[in-house]
C-alpha positions in Angstrom: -5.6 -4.6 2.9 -5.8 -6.1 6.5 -9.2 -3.4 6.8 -10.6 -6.5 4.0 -11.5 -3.9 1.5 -9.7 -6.2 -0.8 -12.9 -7.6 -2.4 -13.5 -9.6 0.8 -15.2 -9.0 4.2 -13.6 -8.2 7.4 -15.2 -10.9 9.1 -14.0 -13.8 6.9 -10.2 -12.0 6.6 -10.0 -11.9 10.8 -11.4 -15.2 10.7 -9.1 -16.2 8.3 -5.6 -14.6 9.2 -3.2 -17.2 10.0 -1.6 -17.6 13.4 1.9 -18.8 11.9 3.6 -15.6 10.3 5.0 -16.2 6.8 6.4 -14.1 3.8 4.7 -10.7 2.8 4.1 -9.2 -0.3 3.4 -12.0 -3.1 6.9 -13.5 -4.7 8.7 -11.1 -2.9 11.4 -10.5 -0.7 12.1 -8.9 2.8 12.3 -5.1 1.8 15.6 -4.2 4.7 16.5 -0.6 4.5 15.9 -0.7 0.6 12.7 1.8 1.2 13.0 3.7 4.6 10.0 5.8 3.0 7.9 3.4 2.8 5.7 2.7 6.4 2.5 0.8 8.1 -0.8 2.5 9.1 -0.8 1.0 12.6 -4.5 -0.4 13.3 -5.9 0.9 16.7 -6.5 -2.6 17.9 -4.4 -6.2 17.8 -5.9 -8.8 15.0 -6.1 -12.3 15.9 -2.4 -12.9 15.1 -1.6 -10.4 17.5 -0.2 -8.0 14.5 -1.2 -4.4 14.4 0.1 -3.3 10.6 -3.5 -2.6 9.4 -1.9 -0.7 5.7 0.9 1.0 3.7 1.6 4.1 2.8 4.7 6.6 1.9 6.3 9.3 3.1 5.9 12.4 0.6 7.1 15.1 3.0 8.9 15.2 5.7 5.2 15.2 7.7 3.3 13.8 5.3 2.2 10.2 4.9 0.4 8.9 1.8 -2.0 6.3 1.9 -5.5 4.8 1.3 -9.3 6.4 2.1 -10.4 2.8 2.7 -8.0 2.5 5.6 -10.1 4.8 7.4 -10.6 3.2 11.1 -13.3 6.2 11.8 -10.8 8.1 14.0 -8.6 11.1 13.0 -5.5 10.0 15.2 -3.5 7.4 14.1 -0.1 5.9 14.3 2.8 5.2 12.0 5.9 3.3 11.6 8.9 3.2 9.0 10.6 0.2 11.1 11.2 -2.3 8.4 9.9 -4.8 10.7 7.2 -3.8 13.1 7.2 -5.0 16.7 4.5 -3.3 18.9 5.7 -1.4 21.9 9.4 -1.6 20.4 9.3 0.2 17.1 9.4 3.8 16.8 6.2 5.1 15.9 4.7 8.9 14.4 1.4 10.2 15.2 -0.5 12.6 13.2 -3.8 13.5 12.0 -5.5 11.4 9.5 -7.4 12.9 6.3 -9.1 11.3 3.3 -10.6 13.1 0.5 -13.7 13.7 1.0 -15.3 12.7 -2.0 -14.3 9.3 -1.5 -16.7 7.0 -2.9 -16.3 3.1 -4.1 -19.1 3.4 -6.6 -17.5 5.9 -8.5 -15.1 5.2 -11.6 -12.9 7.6 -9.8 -13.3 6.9 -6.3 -10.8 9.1 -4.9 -9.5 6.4 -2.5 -6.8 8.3 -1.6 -5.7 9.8 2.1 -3.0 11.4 4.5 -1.9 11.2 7.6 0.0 14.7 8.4 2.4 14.3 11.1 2.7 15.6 14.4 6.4 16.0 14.1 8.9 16.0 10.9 10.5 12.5 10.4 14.0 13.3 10.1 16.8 10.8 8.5 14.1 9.8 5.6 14.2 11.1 2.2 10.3 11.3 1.0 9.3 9.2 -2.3 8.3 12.0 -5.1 4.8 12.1 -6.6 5.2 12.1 -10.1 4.2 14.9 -12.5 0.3 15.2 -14.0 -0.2 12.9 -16.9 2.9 11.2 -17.0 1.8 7.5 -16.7 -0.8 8.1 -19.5 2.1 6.8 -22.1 3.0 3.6 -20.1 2.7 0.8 -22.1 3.0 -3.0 -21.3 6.3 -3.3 -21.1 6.1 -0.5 -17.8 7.5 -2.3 -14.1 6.8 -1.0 -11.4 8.2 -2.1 -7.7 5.2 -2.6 -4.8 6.5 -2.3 -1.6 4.1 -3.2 1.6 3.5 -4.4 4.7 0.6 -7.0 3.8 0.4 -10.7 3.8 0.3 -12.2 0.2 1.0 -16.0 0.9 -2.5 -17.6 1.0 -2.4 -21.1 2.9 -4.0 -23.8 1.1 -5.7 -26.6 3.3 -8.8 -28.5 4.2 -10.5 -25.6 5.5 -11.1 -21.7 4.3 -8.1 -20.2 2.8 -6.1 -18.4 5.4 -3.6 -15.2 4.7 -0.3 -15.0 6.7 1.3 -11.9 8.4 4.5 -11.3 9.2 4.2 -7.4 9.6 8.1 -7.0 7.5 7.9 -4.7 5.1 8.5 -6.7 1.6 9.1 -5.8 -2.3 8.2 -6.9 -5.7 8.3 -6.3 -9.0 5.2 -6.5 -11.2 4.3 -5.1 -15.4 1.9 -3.5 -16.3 -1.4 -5.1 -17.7 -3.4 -2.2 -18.5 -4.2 2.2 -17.9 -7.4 3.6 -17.3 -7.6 7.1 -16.3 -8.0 6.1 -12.5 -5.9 2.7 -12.4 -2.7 1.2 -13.4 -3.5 -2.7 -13.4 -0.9 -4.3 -12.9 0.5 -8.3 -13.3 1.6 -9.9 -10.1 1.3 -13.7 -11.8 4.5 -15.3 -10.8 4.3 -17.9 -13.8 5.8 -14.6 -15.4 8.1 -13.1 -13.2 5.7 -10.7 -11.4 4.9 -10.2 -8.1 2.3 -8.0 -6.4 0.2 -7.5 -3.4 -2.5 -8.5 -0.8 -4.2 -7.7 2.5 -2.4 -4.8 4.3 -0.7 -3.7 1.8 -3.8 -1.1 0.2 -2.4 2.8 0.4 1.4 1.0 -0.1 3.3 2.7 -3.0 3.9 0.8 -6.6 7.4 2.7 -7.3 7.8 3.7 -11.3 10.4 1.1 -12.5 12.0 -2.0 -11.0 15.3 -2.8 -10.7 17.9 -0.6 -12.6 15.3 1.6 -14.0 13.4 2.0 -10.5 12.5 5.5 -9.8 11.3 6.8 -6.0 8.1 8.4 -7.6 4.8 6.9 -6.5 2.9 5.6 -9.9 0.1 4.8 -7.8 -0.8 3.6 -4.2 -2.5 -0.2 -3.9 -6.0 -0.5 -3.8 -7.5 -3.9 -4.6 -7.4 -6.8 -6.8 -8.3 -10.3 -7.1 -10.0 -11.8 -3.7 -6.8 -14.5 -3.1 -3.8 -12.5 -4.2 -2.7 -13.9 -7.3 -3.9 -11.9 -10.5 -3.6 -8.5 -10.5 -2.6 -5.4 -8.4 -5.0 -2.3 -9.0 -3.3 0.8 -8.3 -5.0 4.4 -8.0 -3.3 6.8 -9.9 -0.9 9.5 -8.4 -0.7 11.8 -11.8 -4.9 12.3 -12.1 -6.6 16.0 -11.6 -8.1 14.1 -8.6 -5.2 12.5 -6.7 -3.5 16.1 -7.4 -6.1 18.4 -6.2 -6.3 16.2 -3.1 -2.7 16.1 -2.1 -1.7 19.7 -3.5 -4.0 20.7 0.0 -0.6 19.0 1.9 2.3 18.9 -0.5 3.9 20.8 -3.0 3.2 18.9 -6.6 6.0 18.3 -9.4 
């Protein structure tokens, strides 16, 4: 959510980013080759900590990349990268055309925050995540984990000053369970006093994998929107299984 549309402006996030880069996604770990789906929107200009990993997203087809509406930079061509640690001008990077849905609207209770970026060329050596089939998360219960996986910063730096986010631009993972369903949003815990881990800033469109651990899946329960302003509540996840999310990517992909 490096684009601040993580219940904070972009003024006071580019203000606030951190020079110094430090672990990614909260009360994770470095992510390796553990999801080679998994990639960064590239931002079309350098922040102040000289990173360019503006948000997350998944590959769904072999020219397909899933990701967030609110990542929209107001351009239609846009870069992408599955190196699990991004360095500019050395990682290999995909360029393709970017498309959210058009009825995306924050006001709404379904705001159809949802986009793709469809590839020039095919991304060969990847296996794409799976969307899973419509209405299958509406019997998740709390006991439902999920795995986040994203490029973001999630450390927040305590000090005498403004809060400030670090960035490392490595892709990271966590675990997190499920708080509560809606028909839009899985929220989900990412409190580490119990276990859980989630996300922050540059992580929005980044998939939240069905399952953790033994019982982790590659189907994309929903893609990382917002949550709490300093990273360290909840992770709010838009629904892949809805009539919206469906109708939006059944335009791009063929749906389970």
């Amino acid at each position: 959510m490096r684009s601040a549309r993580f219940s904070i402006t972009l003024a006071f996030l580019t203000a606030a980013v951190a020079a110094t880069p430090a672990a990614a996604i909260t009360n994770g770990a470095p992510d390796g080759n553990g999801h080679p789906e998994v990639g960064a929107l590239l931002a079309q200009q350098a922040y102040s900590d000289g990173t360019w990993a503006e948000c997350t997203g998944t590959l769904i087809s072999p020219t397909v990349f899933l990701t967030a509406a609110h990542c929209d930079e107001g351009v239609s061509r846009v870069a992408v990268t599955f190196a699990s640690t991004y360095i500019p001008g050395k990682s290999a990077t995909y360029i393709g055309t970017y498309h959210a849905d058009p009825a995306y609207d924050q006001k709404q209770s379904d705001p159809h925050d949802i986009a793709v970026v469809v590839l020039d060329k095919a991304v060969k050596g990847i296996t794409p995540a799976q969307l899973p089939q419509a209405g299958s998360l509406d019997s998740a219960d709390t006991t439902t984990q999920f795995t986040p996986v994203g490029y973001g910063g999630q450390a927040v730096n305590q000090g005498g000053g403004p809060k400030t986010f670090s960035y490392a631009d490595v892709r990271y993972v966590t675990t997190g369970t499920l708080n509560s369903l809606t028909p839009s949003w899985l929220r989900i815990s990412m409190n580490p006093s119990t276990g859980n881990g989630g996300t922050c800033y540059g992580d929005s469109g980044g998939p939240n994998f069905l399952g953790a651990g033994a019982t982790e899946t590659n189907i994309v329960a929903g893609t990382t929107i917002t949550g709490d302003t300093f990273c360290r509540s909840t992770n709010v996840d838009y629904r892949m299984d809805t009539p919206s999310a469906r109708d939006f990517l059944g335009q791009f992909v063929a749906l389970p």
